[in-house]
N, C-alpha and C positions, 0 to 999 in steps of 0.2 A: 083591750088591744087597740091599739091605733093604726089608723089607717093611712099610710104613708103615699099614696097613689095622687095626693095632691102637693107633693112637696117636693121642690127642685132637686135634679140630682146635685147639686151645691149643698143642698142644706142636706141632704142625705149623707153625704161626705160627712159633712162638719158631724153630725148626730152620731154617723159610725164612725170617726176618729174618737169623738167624746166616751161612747160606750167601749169602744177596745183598751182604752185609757183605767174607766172603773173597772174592768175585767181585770189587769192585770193589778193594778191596786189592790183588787179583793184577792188577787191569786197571793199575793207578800203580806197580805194580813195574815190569811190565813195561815203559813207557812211560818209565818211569826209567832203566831199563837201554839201552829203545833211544835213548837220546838223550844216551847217551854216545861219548866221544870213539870207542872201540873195543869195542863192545856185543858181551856174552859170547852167543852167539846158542846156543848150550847150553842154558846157563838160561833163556836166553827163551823155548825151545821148552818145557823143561821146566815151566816156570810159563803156557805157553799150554796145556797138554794138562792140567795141574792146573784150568785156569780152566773151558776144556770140559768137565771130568769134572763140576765146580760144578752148569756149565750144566744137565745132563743130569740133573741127581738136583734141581735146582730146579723143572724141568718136570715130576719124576716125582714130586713132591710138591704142586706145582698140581692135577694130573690126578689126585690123592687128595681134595684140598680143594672140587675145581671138576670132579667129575664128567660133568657136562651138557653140559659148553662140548665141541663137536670142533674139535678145533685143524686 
């Protein structure tokens, strides 16, 4: 896990622009895959547990940004 408490809220932006970017990428593969004829359900788990991983390091980058707020 990294620790984000040394990095500007600028590069904080740019990192959570960048990962809500792979988040929705991973969300049209997926949705690509499941909506084929015979959906490799491998890779769909593997590009859902990627997507969650996303998930989890976007919040933990809000929660750097947006201290005050309790979720």
């Amino acid at each position: 896990m990294m620790d984000y408490s040394t990095f500007t809220d600028e590069a904080l932006e740019t990192r959570l622009k960048d990962l809500r970017q792979d988040h929705a990428d991973l969300d049209a593969a997926i949705q690509a895959l499941a909506a084929t004829a015979v959906p490799d359900l491998i890779v769909i788990g593997r590009l859902k547990r990627k997507k969650l991983a996303l998930k989890d390091e976007i919040a933990r980058i809000e929660d750097v940004l947006n201290p005050d707020i309790i979720a």
